[in-house]
ROZAGU-400494 format. One record per residue (C-alpha): z, x, y. Coordinates in nm, 3 decimals. Last residue first. Example, Ala and Ser with C-alpha at 12.3 -4.5 7.8 and 13.67 -1.06 7.14 Angstrom:
# ROZAGU-400494
(r (0.714, 1.367, -0.106));
(r (0.780, 1.230, -0.450));
END
This chain:
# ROZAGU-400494
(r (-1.718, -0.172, -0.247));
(r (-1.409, -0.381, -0.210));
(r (-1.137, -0.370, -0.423));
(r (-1.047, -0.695, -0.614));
(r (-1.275, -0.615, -0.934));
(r (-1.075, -0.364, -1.078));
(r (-1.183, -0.009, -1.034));
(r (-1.101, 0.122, -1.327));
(r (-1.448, 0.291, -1.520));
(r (-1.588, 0.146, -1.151));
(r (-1.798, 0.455, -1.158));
(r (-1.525, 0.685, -1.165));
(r (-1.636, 0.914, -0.865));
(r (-1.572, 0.609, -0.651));
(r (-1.234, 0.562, -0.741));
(r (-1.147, 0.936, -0.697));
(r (-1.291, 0.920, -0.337));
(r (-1.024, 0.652, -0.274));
(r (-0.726, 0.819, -0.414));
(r (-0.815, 1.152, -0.242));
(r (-0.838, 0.958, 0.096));
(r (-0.513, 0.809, 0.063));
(r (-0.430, 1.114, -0.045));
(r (-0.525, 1.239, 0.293));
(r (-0.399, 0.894, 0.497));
(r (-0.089, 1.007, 0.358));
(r (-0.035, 1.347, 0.472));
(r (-0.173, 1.297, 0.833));
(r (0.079, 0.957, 0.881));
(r (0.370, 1.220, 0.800));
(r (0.534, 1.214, 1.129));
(r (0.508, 0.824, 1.240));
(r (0.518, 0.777, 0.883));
(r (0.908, 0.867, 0.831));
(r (0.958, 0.620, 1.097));
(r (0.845, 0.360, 0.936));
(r (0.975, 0.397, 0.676));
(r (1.328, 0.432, 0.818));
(r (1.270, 0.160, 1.017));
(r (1.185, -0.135, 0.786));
(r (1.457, -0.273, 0.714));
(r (1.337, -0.551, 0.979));
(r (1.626, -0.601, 1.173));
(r (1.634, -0.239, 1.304));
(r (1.264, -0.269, 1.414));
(r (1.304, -0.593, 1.611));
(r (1.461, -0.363, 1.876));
(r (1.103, -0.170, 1.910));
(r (1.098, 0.158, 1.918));
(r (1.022, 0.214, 1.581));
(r (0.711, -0.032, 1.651));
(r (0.620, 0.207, 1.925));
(r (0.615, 0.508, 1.659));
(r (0.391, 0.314, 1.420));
(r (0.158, 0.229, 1.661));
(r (0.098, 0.552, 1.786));
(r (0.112, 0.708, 1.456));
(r (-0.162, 0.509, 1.371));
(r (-0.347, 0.541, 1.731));
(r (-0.337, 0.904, 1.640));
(r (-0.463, 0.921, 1.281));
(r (-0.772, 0.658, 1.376));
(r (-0.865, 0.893, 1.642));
(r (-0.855, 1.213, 1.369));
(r (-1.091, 1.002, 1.171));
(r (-1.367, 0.890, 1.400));
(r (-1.339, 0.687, 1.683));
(r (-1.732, 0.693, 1.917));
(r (-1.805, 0.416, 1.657));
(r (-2.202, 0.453, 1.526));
(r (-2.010, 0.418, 1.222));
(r (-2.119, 0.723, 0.923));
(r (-1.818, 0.894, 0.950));
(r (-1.595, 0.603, 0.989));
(r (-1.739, 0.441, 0.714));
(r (-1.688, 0.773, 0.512));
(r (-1.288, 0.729, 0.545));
(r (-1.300, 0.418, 0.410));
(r (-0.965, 0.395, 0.215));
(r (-0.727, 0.646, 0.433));
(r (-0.874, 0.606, 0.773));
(r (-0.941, 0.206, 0.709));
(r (-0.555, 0.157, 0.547));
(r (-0.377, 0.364, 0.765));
(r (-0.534, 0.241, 1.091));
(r (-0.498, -0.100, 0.995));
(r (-0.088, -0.009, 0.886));
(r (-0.027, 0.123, 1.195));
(r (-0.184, -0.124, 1.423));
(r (-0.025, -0.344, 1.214));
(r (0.309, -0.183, 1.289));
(r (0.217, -0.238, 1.693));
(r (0.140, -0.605, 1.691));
(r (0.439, -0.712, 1.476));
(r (0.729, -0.476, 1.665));
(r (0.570, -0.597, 2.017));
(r (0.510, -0.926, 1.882));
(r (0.915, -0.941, 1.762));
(r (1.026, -0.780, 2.153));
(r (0.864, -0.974, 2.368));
(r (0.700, -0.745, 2.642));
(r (0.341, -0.618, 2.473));
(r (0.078, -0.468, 2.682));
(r (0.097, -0.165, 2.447));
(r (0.041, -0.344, 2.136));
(r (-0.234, -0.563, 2.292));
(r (-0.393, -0.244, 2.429));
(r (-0.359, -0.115, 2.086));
(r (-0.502, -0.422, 1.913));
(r (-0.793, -0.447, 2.132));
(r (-0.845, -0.045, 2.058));
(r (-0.897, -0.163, 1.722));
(r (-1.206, -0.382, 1.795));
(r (-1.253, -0.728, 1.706));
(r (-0.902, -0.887, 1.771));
(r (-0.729, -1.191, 1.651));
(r (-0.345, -1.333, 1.772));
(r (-0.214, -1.618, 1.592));
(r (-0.012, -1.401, 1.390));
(r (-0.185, -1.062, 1.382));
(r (-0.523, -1.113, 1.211));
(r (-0.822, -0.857, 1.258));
(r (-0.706, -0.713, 0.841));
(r (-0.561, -1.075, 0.743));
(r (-0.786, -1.031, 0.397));
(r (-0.490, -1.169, 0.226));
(r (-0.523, -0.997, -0.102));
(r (-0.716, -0.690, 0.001));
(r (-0.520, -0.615, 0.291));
(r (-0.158, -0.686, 0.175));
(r (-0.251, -0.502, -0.161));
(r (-0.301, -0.163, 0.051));
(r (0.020, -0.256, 0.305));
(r (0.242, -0.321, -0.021));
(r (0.107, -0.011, -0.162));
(r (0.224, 0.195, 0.124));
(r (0.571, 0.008, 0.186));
(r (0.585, 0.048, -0.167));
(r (0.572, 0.402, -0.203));
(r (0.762, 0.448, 0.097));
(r (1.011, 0.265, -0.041));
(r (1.054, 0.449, -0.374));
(r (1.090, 0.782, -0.217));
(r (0.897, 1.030, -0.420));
(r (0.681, 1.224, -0.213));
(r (0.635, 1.572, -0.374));
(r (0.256, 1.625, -0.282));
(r (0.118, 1.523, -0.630));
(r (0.384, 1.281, -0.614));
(r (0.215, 1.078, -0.321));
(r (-0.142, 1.023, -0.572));
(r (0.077, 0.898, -0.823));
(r (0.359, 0.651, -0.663));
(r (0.025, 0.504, -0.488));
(r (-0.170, 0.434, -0.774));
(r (0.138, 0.311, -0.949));
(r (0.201, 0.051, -0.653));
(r (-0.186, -0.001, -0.591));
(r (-0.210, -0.162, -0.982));
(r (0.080, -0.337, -0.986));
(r (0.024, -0.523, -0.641));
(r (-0.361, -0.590, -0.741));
(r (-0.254, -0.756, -1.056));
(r (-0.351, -0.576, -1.380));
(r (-0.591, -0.816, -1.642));
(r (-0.882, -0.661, -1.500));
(r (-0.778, -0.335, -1.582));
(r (-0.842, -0.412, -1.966));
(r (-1.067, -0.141, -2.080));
(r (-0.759, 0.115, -2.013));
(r (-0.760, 0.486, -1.963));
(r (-0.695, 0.510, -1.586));
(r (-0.477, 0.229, -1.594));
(r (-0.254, 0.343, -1.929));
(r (-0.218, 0.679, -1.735));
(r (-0.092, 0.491, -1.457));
(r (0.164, 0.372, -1.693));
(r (0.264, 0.662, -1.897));
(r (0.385, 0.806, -1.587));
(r (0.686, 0.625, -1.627));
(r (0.855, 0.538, -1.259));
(r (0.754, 0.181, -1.273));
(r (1.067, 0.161, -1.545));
(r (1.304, 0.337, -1.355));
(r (1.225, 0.135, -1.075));
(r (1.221, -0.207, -1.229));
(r (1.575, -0.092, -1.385));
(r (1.705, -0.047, -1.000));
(r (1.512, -0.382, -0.883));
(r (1.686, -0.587, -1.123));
(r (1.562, -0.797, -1.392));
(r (1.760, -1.008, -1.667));
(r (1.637, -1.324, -1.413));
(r (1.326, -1.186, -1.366));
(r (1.212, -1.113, -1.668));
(r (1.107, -0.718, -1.709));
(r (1.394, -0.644, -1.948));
(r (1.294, -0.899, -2.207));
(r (0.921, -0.804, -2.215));
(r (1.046, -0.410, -2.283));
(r (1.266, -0.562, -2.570));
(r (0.960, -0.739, -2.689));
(r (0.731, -0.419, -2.672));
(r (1.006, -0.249, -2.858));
(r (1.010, -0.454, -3.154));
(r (0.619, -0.463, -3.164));
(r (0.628, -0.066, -3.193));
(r (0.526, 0.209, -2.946));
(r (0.639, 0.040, -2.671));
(r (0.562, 0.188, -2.309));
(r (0.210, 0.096, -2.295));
(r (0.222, -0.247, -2.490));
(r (0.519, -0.342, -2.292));
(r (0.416, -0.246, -1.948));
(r (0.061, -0.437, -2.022));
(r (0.236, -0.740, -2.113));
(r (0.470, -0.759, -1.785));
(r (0.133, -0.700, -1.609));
(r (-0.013, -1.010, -1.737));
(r (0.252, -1.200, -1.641));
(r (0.268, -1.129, -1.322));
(r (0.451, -0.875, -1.190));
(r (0.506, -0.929, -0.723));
(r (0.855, -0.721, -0.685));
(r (0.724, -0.376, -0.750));
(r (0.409, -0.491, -0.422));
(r (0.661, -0.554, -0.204));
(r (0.420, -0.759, 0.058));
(r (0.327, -0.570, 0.413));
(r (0.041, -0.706, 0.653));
(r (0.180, -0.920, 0.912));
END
């Protein structure tokens, strides 16, 4: 399963660079410090806060991204690059993020439980061949979230892959998976459903900023790329 909260993961370190960008004096760094600990935290205020724009703006302009946690970093990236087309809903931001840092973190990208595929059409026909209901729901959302994450991240490896899948195959098996794992009766369980749902129809839209946030990062010449995405 690749999907971690990435709002509810702060180190540390990120806790310090909230304050300094959103405090404009000492006195209100420490009051920022004090709201972000967990036990004075809840996930309402973290919102608001993670909502400031002044924060991705901090990233971009920063010499210290190497001190931001993967799971802050994608959840601002992806709250900016999805407001630019008007999508706002705090879940689907971090069900996106979550899926982004999930991957890069855990590295559990041919890894569904203890099952392991090589190709993605493996992982469909395992998705589709499924009868119990929780590896049905498991096997067919990562099929979503792979196809998200390659077709929206590495969209030029696809291109240039001697693969006979490009792009627009990656977009269909996504929704594909995402829609059977709606289906599923796990689904309701999960919490999950109305996100996933939502994707099924708007898989297109993401993977394109997706795409937009990637080609960004290279064009800045690893100005903030932090070290944990891959080349």
């Amino acid at each position: 399963m690749v999907y971690i909260s990435s709002k509810l993961h702060l180190t540390p370190e990120d806790i310090t660079f909230i304050a300094e960008q959103l405090g404009s004096t000492q006195n209100e760094q420490i009051a920022i410090t004090h709201l972000l600990v967990p036990d004075e935290l809840t996930e309402t205020s973290l919102d608001d806060i993670l909502k400031d724009k002044r924060l991705w703006m901090g990233i971009v302009k920063s010499e210290k991204i190497e001190h931001v946690s993967s799971s802050l970093f994608f959840y601002l990236a992806i709250q900016h690059y999805l407001d630019e087309v008007g999508i706002t809903d705090i879940d689907i931001v971090d069900y996106v993020s979550g899926v982004l840092h999930g991957f890069v973190e855990h590295k559990k990208m041919t890894k569904v439980g203890t099952y392991h595929f090589e190709h993605v059409v493996d992982l469909r026909y395992a998705a589709k061949a499924a009868t119990e209901e929780h590896l049905k729901f498991s096997l067919s959302r990562h099929l979503g979230n792979y196809t998200l994450y390659v077709s929206g991240m590495f969209p030029e490896h696809l291109e240039r892959s001697r693969s006979i899948l490009g792009v627009k195959d990656f977009e269909d098996m996504g929704r594909e998976g995402f829609a059977r794992a709606v289906e599923s009766d796990y689904a309701g369980s999960t919490g999950q459903h109305p996100v996933l749902s939502w994707l099924v129809d708007h898989f297109h839209v993401v993977r394109g900023k997706l795409n937009h946030f990637s080609m960004e990062l290279q064009s800045a010449q690893k100005k903030y790329k932090p070290h944990y995405l891959p080349e």
